[in-house]
N, C-alpha and C positions, 0 to 999 in steps of 0.2 A: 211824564213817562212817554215811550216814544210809544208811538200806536201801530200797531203788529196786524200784517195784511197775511190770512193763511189760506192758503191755493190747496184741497185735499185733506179735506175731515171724511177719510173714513178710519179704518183698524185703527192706526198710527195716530194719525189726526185728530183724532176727536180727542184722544188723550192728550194730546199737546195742548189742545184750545183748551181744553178742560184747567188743567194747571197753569196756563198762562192768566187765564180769568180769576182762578184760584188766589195766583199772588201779585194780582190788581194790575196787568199791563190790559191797556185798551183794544182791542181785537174786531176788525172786520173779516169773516170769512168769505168765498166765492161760494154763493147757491151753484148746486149741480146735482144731477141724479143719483153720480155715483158714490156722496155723502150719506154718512151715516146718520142717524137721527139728530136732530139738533135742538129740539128744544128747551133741551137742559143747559144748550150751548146762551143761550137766545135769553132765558129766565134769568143766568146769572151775567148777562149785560154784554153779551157780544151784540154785533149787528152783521148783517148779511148784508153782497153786494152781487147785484143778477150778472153783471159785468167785469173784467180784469180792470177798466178801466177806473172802476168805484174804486181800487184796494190802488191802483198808482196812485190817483187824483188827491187821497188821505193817508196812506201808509210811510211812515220813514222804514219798516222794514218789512220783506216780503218772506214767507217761507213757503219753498214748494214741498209736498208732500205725496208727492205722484209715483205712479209703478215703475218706470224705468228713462231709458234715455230717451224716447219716442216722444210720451209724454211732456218731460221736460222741453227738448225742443220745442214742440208745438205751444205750449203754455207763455214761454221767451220770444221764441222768434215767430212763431204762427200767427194768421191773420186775428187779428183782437187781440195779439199778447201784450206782455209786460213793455216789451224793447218799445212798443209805439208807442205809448205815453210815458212812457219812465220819467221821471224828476230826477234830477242830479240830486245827490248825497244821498237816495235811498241804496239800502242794503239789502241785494235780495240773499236769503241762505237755502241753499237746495239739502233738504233734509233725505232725499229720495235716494235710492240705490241705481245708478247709472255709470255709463263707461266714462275711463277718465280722460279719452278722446272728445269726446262730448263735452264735458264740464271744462274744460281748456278752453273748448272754442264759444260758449257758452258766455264765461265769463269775463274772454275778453270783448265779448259783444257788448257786456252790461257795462262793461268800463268805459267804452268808449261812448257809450251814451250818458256817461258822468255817474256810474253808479259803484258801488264796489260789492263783492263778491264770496262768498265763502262754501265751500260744499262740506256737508255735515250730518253724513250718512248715518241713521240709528244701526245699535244693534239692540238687542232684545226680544220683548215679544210685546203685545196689544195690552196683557195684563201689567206689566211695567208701565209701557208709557201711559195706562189711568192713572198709577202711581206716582207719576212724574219722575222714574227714577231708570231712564233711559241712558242708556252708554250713547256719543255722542264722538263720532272720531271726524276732524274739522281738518280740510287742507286753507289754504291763504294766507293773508297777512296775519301774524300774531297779534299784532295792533289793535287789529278790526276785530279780533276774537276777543281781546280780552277786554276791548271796550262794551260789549256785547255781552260779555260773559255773564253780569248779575240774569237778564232775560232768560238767557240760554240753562242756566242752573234751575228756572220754576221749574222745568219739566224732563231734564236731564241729571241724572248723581254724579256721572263722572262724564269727565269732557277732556280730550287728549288734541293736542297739538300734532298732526300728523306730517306739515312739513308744507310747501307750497301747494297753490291750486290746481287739484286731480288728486293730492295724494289720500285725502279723505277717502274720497270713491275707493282708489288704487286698495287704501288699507281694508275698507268694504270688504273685497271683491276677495281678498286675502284669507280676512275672517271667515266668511263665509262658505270659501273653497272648504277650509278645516271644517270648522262646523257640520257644513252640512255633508261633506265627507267621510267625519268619523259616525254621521245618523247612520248614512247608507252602511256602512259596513255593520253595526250595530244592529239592524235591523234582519240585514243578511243573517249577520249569526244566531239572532233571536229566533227566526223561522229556520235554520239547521239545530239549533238548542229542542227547539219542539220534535219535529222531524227525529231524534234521537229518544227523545222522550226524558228529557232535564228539563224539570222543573223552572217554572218562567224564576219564581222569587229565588230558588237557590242558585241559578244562572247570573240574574243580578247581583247577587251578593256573592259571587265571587269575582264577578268583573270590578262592583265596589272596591273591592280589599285589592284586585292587582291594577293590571293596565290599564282596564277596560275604566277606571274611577274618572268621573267628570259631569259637565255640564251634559254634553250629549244624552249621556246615560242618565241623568237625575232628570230630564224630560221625556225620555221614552220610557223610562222604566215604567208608569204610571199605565202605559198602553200595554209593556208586556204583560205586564200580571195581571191586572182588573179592565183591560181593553177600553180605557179612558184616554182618549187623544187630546186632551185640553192643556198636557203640560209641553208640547209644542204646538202654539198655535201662529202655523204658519204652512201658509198651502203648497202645495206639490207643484203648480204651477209659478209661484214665486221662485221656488225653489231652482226648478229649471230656467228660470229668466237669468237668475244668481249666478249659477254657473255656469250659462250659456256664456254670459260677459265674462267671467271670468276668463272663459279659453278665450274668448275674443280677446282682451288684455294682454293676456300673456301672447297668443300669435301677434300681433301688433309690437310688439318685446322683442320677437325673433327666437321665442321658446316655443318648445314643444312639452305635452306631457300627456301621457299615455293615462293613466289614474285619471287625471280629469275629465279626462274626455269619453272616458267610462263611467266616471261618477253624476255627470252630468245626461247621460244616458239613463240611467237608472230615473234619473226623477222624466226628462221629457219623452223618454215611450209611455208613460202613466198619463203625461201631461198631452198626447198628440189621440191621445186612447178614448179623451173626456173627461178623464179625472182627475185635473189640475185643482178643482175649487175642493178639493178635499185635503185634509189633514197629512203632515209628514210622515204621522206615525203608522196611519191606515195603508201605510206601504206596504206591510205585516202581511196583512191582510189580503191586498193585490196581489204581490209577489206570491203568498203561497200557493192563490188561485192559477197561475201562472204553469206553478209546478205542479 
């Protein structure tokens, strides 16, 4: 089995290694501060490398795991990155949510240093990928994907073909407009639901039964009613990095969109406020303060 280099165990990550060790691929991780605990990683037979250069020097395949395009850059092409030792025929797969400007130039870097390429942005949340049952949307070669694909399955349920490299990201940045789109609205209405004095569960349960029915709603409801943020666990500051890039994409497009760029407001005045490392759902809560 090929031996699996992974760049970024924390939220995300740790679930990935988790499941990869699970169903027996070989695993070295990069040591760094901003990993999540790892000793369980470590018990069930990974091994750690202090340097990028430990995971080129033994990895046929790398996975980044990192917060956005910055990171990625610097991890590839910064001083100590992947690009300076690469080995030809390794595969690196950027798991990470990044612009599709970036992963373009990205991977014809890796190519050119004899590597090949795939971006393969999750969606979900922290408690799937423990599960190993992460949605997986892959831009590149189909080839490379579906050679790959037994590995890719430990830790992922379903895995889509998005089209060439960027359009993973591209499809990202899509989803997550929607998604976290229809939270913010959702959230809006749940603090005018109050504000009127409607009941949080009988609020939900008619959004249930009309429009309002969905994933959005089956993860905030948990905060409207019993003020539990656990069923979106995913921070305010991700959130605006999300769809920060997204209107970056779309303006690079030569689009415009008004909604976005209000929706994406909503999360980064929270997020410039201090209160990024907090929950999607505790918007509720901010916003009514607000008012």
């Amino acid at each position: 089995m090929s031996k699996i280099g992974l760049i970024g165990v924390g939220r995300m990550g740790h679930g990935i290694a988790a499941n990869l060790l699970k169903a027996g691929w070989p695993l070295l991780f990069l040591d760094h501060p901003g990993n999540q605990p790892t000793e369980d990683l470590i018990a069930a037979g990974a091994e750690s490398a202090t340097a990028i250069s430990g995971l080129t020097g033994e990895c046929d395949v790398i996975i980044l795991v990192v917060t956005g395009a910055p990171q990625v850059e610097a991890v590839l092409a910064g001083s100590g990155g992947v690009l300076e030792t690469l080995r030809p025929g390794t595969l690196v797969i950027d798991c990470s949510t990044s612009l599709p400007g970036t992963t373009r130039a990205m991977a014809k870097r890796v190519e050119e240093a004899g590597g090949s390429f795939l971006d393969a942005p999750m969606t979900r949340t922290p408690k799937e990928a423990a599960e190993g049952r992460l949605n997986l949307i892959v831009g590149g070669d189909k080839t490379v994907l579906d050679a790959h694909r037994p590995m890719l399955e430990s830790f992922a349920e379903n895995i889509v073909h998005a089209g060439p490299t960027g359009s993973g990201h591209a499809l990202k940045l899509l989803h997550n407009f929607v998604s976290l789109g229809f939270s913010a609205v959702l959230i809006e209405a749940a603090i005018a639901a109050r504000a009127s004095g409607v009941e949080a569960d009988i609020f939900c349960d008619v959004l249930a039964q009309g429009g309002g029915r969905g994933a959005a709603l089956d993860r905030l409801a948990p905060y409207f009613t019993d003020g539990d943020p656990s069923g979106l666990n995913f921070t305010i500051s991700n959130a605006a990095k999300d769809l920060g890039y997204y209107v970056e994409m779309t303006h690079a497009l030569g689009l415009s969109g008004n909604a976005a760029e209000s929706l994406r407001d909503v999360y980064r005045v929270q997020d410039e406020a201090g209160q990024g490392a907090r929950l999607v759902p505790e918007l509720v809560a901010l916003l009514a303060e607000v008012r």
